[in-house]
C-alpha positions in Angstrom: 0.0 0.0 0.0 2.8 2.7 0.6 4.4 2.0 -2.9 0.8 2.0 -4.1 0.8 5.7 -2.9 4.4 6.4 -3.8 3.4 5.5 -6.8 0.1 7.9 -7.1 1.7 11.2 -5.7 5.1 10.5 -8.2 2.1 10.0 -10.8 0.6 13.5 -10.0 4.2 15.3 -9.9 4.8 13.3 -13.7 1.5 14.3 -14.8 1.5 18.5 -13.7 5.6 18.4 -15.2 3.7 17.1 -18.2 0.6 19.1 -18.7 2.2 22.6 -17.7 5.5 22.0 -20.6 3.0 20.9 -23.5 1.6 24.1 -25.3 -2.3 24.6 -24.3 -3.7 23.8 -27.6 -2.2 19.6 -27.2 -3.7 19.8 -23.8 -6.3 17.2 -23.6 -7.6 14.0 -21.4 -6.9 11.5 -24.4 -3.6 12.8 -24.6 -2.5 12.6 -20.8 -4.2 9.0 -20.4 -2.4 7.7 -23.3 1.1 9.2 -21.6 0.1 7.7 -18.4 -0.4 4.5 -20.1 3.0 4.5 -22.0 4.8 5.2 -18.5 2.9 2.2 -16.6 4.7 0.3 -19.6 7.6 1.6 -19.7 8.3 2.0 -16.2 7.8 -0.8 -13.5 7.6 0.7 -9.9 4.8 3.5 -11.4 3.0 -0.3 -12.9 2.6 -1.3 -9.1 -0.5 1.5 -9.1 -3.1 -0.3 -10.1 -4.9 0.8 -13.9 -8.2 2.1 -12.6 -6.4 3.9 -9.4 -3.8 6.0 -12.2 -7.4 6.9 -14.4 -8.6 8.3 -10.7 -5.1 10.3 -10.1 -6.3 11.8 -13.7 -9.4 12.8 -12.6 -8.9 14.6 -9.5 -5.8 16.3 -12.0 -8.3 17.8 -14.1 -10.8 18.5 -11.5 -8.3 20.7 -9.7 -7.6 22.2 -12.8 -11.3 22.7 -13.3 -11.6 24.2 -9.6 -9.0 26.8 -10.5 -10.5 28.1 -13.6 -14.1 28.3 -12.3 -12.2 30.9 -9.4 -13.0 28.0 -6.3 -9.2 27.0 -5.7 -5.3 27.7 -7.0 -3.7 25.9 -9.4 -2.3 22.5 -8.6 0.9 22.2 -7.5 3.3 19.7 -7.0 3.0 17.0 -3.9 6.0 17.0 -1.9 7.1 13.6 -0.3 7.0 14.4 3.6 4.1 17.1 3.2 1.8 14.7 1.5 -0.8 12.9 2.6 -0.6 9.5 1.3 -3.6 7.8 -0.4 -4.7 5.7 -3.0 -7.8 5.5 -4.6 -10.2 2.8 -5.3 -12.6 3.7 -7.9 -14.5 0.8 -8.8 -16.7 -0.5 -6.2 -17.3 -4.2 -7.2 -13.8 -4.9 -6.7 -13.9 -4.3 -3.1 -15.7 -7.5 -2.2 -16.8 -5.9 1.1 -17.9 -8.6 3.9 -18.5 -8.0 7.6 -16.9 -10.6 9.9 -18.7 -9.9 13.1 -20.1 -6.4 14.6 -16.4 -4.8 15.0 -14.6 -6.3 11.7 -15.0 -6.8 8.3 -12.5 -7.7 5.2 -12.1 -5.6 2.1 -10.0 -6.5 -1.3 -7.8 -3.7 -2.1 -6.4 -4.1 -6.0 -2.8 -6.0 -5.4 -2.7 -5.8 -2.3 -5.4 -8.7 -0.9 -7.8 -9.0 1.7 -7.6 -7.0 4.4 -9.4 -5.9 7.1 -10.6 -3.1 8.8 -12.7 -1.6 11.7 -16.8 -1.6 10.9 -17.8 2.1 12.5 -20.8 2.8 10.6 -23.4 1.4 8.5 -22.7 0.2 5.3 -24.6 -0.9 2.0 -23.5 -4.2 1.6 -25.3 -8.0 0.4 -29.6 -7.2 1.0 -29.1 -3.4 1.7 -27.3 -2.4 -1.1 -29.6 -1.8 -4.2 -29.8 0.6 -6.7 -30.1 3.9 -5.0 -27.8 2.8 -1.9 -24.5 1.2 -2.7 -20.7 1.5 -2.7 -19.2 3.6 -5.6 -15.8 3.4 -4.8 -13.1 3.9 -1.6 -9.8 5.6 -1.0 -7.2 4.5 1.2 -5.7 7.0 3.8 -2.3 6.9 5.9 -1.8 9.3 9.1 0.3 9.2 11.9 -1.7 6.0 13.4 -1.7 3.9 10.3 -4.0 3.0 7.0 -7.5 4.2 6.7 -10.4 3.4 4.3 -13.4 5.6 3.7 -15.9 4.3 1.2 -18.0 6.8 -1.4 -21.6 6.0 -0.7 -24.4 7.2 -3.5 -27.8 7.0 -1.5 -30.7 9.9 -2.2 -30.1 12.8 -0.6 -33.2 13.7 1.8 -35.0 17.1 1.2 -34.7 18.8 4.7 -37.7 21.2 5.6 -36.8 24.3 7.1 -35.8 24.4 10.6 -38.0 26.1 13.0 -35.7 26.3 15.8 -34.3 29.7 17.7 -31.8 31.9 16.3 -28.3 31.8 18.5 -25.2 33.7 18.2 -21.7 32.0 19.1 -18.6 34.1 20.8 -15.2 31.8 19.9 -12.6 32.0 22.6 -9.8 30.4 24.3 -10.9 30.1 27.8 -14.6 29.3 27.3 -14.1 27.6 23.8 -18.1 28.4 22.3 -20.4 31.1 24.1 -23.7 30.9 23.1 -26.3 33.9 23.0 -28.9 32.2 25.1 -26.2 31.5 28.1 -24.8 28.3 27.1 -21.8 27.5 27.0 -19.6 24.5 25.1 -16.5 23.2 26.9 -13.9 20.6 27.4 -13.1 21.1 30.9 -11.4 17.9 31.2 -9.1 18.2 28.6 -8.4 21.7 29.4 -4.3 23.1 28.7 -2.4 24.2 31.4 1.2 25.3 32.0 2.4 21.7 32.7 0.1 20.3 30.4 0.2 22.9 27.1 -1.6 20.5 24.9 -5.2 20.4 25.7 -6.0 17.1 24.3 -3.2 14.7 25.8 -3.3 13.3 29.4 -0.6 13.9 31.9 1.2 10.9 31.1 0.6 11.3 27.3 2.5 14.7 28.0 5.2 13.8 29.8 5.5 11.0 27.0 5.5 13.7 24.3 8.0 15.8 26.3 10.3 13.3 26.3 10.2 12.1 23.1 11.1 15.5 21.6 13.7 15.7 24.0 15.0 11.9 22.5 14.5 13.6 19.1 16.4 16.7 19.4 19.4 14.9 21.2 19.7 12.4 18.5 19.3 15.2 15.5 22.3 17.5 17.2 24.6 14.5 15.8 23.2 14.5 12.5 25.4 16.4 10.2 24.5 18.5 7.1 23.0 16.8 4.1 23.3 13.5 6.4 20.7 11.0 6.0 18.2 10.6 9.3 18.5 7.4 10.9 16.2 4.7 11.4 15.8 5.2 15.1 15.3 9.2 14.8 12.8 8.3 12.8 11.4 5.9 15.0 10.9 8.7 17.3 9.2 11.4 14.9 6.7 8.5 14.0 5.8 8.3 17.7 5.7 12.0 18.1 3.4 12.2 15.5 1.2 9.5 16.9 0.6 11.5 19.8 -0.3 14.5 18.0 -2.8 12.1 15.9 -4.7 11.3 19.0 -4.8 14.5 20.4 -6.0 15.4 17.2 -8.7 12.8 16.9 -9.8 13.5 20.6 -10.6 17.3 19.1 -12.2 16.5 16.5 -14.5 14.4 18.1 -15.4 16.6 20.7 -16.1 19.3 17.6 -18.6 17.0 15.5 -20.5 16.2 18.9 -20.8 19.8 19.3 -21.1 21.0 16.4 -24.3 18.3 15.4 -25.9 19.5 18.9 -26.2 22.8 18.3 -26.9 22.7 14.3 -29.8 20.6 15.5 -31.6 23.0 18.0 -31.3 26.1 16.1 -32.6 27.5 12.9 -30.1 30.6 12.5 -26.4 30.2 13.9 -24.5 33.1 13.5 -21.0 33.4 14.1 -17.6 35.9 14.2 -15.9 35.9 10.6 -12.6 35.8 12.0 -9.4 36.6 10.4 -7.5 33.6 12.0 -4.1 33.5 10.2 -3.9 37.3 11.2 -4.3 36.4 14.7 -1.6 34.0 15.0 1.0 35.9 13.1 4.2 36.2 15.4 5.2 38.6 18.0 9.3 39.1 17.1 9.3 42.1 15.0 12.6 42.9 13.3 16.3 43.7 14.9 15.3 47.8 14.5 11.6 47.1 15.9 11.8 44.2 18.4 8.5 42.9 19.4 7.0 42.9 22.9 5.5 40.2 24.9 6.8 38.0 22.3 6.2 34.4 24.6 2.8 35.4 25.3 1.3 36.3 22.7 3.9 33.0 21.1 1.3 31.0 23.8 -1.8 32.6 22.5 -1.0 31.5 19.3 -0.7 28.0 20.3 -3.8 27.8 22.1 -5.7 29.5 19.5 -4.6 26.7 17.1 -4.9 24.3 19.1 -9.0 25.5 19.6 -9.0 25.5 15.3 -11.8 27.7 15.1 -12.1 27.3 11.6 -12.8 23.8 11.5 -15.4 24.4 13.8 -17.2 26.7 11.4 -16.5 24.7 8.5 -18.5 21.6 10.5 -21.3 23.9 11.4 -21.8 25.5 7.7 -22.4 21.9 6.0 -24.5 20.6 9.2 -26.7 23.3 9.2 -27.5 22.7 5.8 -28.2 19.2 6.8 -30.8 19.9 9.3 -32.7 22.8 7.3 -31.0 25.8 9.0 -28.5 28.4 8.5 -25.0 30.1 8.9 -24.1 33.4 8.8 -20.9 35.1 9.7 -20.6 39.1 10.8 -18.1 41.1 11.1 -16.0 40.8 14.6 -14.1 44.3 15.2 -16.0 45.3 18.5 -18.0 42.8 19.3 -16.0 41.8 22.9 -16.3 45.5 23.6 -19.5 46.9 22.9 -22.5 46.7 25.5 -25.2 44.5 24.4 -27.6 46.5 26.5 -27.3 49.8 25.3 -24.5 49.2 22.6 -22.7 51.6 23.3 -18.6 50.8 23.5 -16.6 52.6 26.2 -13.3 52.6 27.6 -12.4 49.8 30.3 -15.8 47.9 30.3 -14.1 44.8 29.6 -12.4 44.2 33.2 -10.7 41.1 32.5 -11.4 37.6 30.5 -15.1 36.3 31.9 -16.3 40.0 33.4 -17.8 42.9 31.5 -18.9 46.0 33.3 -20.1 48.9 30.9 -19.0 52.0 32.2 -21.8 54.3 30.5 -23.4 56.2 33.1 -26.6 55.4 32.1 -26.5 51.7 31.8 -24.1 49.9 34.0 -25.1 46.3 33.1 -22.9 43.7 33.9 -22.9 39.7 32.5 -20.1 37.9 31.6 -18.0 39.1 28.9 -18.0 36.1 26.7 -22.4 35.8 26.9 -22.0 39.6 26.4 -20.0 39.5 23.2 -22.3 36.3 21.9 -25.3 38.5 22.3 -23.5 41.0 20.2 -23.0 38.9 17.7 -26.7 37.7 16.8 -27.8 41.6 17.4 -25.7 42.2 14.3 -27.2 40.0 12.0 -30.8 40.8 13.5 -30.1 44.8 12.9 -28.7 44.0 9.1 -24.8 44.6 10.1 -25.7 48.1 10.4 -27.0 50.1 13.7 -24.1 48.5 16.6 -21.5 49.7 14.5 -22.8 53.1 14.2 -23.6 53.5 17.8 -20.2 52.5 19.0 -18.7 54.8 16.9 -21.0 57.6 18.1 -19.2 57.4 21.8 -16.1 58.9 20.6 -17.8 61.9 18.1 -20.3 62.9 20.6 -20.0 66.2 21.5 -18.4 66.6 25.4 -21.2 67.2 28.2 -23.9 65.3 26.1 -24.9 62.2 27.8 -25.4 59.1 25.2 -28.7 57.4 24.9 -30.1 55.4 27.4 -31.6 53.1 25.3 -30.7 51.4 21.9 
């Protein structure tokens, strides 16, 4: 299986070299499958992909290529070896010979490869459930960190979802309280919660200490390593077990974001959330030698729990799950939002007193919530007033003329 997907990504890199040297006019499909075919001949480690797997690597080509013209994505580019993921595709589903074993386990042909098999984790067409509008189109064979994967392609008829009639909610992203709802809710992982001992949030103490010390393994063994020399077998023994650890911690997220995620896309009809400028937010600290930074570890800190929380993913998960259960996502803008008083929205100087208190300091208002339900509420207000009237007001603070009081009221 890794030559198999060796052989796919050198296949890619062949086929862009390829495509981007010919002139545009002996650009074609018949073209590029009869070069593929010739080097399948020709060249015997690139014949270990299998003939219908090389017509998929094809596919996806011209469907990037497709993606970039129509303005969705860049061009394609070149897969480098330690950056890509590995995978294979399957694209014919009768050769698969899918059977279950028991409830846990079930076996699977993969094309030169054999029978092998794999853990059952969900529901699958197969022997008196598959028919015509339900069945097995194809699979595609994923390695990470933790091994070989297999996720099948599935065509089944798509249900029509009726509008959701459930509340509208706005959600306030953070670090500390990870989702702030508008209602007062709040979604957490208090138990795998980062610490300064602990700085990844989704590893166990002794998971930790087991990470710690195998970077420490890995950094001794690198400082012997000399330029352009080859890494050994046992420091990359090491990186693989590093990078298993990350995997889980990964997976443990992930989780914990689709169980979210699916309970609050099905109990509301609007969700609207912060559109967030994340890879400005994580940008580093350290300036240049003339302007040096300041408060370069912690805001180096921030960044790393920001990350960690992967804020966008969240979004991304709540945009097509909405969509699944009838509702809908919209995204405001977020300047202001954490400083601006729901209750009269007005923004003012010092009314957010630290992380989880807000205190608005107009005269004539004085509420006080927490500053993360506070900034939530501000959030759904915008797309309720048509991204229009909260701006305004908080502007008006500063140009209001001195000795006039602002409004009591919104």
């Amino acid at each position: 299986m890794d030559d198999q997907a060796h052989a796919a990504r050198t296949m890619w890199n062949l086929l862009h070299d390829w495509w981007t040297m010919l002139p545009k006019d002996k650009r074609s499909l018949a073209a590029a499958d009869a070069a593929i075919r010739q080097a399948r001949k020709e060249i015997d480690w690139l014949a270990v992909l299998p003939a219908q797997a090389a017509q998929a690597v094809l596919k996806t080509y011209f469907q990037a290529w497709k993606n970039c013209w129509e303005g969705r994505a860049d061009e394609p580019s070149f897969k480098a070896r330690f950056r890509t993921a590995m995978s294979v595709d399957i694209p014919q589903g009768r050769d698969l010979n899918i059977t279950r074993v028991h409830r846990r386990w079930g076996m699977v042909n993969i094309p030169r490869v054999g029978r092998v098999r794999f853990r059952w984790t969900k529901n699958l067409p197969v022997g008196k459930r598959a028919n015509k509008d339900n069945r097995i189109t194809g699979a595609r064979l994923v390695k990470d960190a933790l091994g070989w994967h297999i996720a099948f392609r599935v065509q089944t008829l798509a249900p029509v979802f009726e509008p959701h009639a459930g509340p509208e909610v706005g959600i306030d992203v953070g670090v500390t309280v990870p989702l702030a709802l508008s209602d007062g809710d709040t979604k957490d992982h208090a138990e795998w919660k980062s610490s300064k001992d602990k700085p990844n949030a989704w590893l166990t103490e002794g998971e930790q200490a087991k990470l710690l010390r195998l970077e420490r393994r890995a950094a001794h063994r690198k400082s012997f390593r000399k330029r352009g020399e080859r890494t050994s077998n046992r420091l990359r023994a090491t990186y693989d077990q590093i990078q298993g650890l990350r995997a889980r911690a990964k997976r443990r997220h992930q989780d914990w974001q689709h169980q979210t995620t699916t309970e609050i896309a099905a109990k509301y009809s609007v969700i609207v959330v912060e559109d967030l400028a994340i890879t400005n937010m994580v940008r580093s600290a350290k300036g240049t030698i003339e302007e040096p930074g300041k408060n370069v570890k912690q805001k180096a800190g921030l960044n790393r729990s920001i990350s960690q929380e992967a804020w966008g993913r969240t979004v991304t998960m709540l945009a097509y799950k909405t969509a699944r259960y009838g509702g809908t996502l919209v995204k405001v803008p977020a300047p202001g939002t954490s400083q601006r008083c729901s209750a009269c929205g007005f923004t003012t100087p010092g009314s957010r007193e630290n992380q989880a208190t807000f205190v608005c300091k107009n005269p004539d208002c004085g509420w006080s919530a927490n500053a993360d339900w506070n900034a939530a509420r501000n959030v759904l207000h915008l797309y309720r007033m048509s991204l229009a009237l909260i701006p305004a007001a908080g502007r008006a603070v500063v140009r209001r003329t001195r000795g006039v009081k602002p409004a009591t009221a919104r």
